[in-house]
C-alpha positions as CSV (number, residue, x, y, z in Angstrom):
1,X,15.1,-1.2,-10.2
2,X,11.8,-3.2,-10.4
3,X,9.0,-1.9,-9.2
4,X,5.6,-2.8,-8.2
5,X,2.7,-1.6,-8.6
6,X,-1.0,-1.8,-6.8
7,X,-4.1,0.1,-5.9
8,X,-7.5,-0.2,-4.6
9,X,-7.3,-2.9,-2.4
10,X,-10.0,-1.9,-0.5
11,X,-9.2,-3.7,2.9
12,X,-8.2,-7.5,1.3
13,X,-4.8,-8.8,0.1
14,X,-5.5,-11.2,-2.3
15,X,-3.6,-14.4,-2.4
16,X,-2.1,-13.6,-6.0
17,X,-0.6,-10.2,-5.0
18,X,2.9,-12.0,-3.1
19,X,3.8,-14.1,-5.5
20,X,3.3,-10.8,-8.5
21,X,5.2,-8.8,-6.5
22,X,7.9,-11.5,-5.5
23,X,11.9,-9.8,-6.5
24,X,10.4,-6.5,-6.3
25,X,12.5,-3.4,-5.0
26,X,9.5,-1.4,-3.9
27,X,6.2,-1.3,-3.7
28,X,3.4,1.9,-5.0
29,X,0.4,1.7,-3.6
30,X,-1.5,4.2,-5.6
31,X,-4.5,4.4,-3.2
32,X,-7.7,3.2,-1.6
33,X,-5.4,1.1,0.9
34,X,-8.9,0.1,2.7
35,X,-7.0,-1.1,6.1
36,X,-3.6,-0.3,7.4
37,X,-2.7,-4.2,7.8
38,X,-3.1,-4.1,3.7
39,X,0.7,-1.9,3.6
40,X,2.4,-3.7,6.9
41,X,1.9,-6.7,4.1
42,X,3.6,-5.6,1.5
43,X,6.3,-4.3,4.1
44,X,7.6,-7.5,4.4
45,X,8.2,-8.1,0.5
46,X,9.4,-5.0,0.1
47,X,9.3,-1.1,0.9
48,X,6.1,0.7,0.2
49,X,5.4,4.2,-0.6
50,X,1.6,4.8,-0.3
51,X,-0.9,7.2,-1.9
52,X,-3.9,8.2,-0.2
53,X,-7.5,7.3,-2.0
54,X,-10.7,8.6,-1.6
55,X,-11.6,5.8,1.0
56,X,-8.7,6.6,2.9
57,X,-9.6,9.7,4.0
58,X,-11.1,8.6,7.4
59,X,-9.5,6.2,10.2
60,X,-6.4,4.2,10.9
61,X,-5.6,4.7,6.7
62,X,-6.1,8.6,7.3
63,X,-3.8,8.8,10.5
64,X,-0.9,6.3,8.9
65,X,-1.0,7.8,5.2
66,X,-1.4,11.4,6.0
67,X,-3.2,14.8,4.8
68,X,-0.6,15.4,2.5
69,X,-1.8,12.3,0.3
70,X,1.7,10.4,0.1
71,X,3.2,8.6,2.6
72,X,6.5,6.7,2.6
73,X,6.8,3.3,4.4
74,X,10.2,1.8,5.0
């Protein structure tokens, strides 16, 4: 299985990040998602399973990701 990996994007998707993670199985987004928007993204290259940083403890990041500081997205 290939996997990809990512963290700290802070609220932007760069334009690079699609093509990297093009043929990937899933995605790990080891925290500081930033905005919501950032892992419904990466959704549609593949499925993501999201860690909760430090600047994801308040708001939209906080409700979708969880207090239990890992949340899977399929």
């Amino acid at each position: 299985m290939k996997i990809g990996v990512i963290s700290d994007t802070h609220g932007l998707l760069r334009p690079e990040v699609a093509p990297a993670l093009a043929g990937v199985e899933r995605i790990l987004h080891l925290g500081d998602v930033g905005k919501i928007s950032i892992l419904t993204e990466l959704e549609k290259i593949a499925p993501v399973t999201a860690i909760r940083g430090n600047v994801d403890r308040d708001g939209t990041c906080s409700e979708q990701i969880g207090r239990a500081s890992c949340r899977e997205r399929v």
